[in-house]
C-alpha positions as CSV (number, residue, x, y, z in Angstrom):
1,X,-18.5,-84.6,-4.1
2,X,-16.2,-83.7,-7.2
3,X,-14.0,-80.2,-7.1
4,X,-16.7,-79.2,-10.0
5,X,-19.4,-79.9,-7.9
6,X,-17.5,-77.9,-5.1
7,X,-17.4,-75.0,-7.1
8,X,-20.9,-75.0,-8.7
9,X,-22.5,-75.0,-5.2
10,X,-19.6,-72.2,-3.7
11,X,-21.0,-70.2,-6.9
12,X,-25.0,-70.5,-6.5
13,X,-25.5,-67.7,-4.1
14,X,-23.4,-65.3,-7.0
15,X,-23.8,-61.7,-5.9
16,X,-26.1,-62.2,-3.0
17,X,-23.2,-63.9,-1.4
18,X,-20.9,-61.2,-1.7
19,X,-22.8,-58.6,-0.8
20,X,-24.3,-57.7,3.0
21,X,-27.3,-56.5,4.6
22,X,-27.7,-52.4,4.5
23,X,-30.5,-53.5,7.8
24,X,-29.8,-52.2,10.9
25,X,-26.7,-53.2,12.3
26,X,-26.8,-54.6,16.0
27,X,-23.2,-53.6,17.1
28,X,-23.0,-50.4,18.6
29,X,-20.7,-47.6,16.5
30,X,-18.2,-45.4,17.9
31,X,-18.2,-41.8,16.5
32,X,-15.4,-41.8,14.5
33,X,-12.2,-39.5,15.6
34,X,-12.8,-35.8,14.8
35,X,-9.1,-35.1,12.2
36,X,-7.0,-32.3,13.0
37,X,-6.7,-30.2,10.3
38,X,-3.2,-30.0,8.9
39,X,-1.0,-27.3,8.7
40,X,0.0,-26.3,5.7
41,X,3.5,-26.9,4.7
42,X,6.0,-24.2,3.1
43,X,9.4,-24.9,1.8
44,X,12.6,-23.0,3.1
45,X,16.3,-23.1,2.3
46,X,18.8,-22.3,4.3
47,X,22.7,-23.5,5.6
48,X,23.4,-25.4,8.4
49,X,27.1,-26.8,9.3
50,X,27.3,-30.0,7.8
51,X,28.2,-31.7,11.7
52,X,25.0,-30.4,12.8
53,X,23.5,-32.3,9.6
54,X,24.4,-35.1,10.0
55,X,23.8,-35.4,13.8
56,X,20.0,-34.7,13.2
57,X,20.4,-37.2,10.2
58,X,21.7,-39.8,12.7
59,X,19.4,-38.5,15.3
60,X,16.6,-39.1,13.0
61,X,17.2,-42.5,12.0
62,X,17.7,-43.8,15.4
63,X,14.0,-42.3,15.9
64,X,13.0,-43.7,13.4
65,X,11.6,-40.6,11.9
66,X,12.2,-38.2,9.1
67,X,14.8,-35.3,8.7
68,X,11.8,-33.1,8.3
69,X,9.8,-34.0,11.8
70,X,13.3,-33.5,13.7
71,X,13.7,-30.2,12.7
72,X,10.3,-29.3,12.9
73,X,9.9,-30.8,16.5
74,X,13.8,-29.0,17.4
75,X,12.1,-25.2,15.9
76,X,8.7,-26.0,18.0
77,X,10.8,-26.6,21.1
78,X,13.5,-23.2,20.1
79,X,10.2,-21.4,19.9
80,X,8.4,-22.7,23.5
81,X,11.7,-21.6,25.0
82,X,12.1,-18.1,23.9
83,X,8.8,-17.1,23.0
84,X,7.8,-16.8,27.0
């Protein structure tokens, strides 16, 4: 069989070969996860000393997360402490 004739019969089923059956499937579905809503964010500026910086810089990358989720997680944890 030539590459033409190959490709002619690959081609016959056209659409109907692409598309799937919309029947009843028999696998059994898991509900999918139930998606926290999230938090709005808000931006803030403020001063920090430059060695503190770039501790939570490094601290970050080794974590291999961003600036933003350090000092979020570091405030979460300042506020667990002290609001008891």
């Amino acid at each position: 069989m030539s590459k033409s004739d190959s490709l002619k019969n690959g081609m016959r089923s056209g659409l109907d070969g692409l598309l799937s059956s919309t029947g009843k499937s028999t696998q059994k579905k898991e509900p999918a996860p139930v998606k926290a809503e999230k938090e709005p964010a808000v931006h803030c500026n403020f001063v920090i000393d430059k060695s503190i910086h770039t501790r939570m810089k490094y601290l970050a990358i080794k974590k291999n997360m961003s600036l933003r989720n350090i000092v979020n997680e570091a405030m979460k944890e300042y506020l667990e402490k002290h609001e008891k």
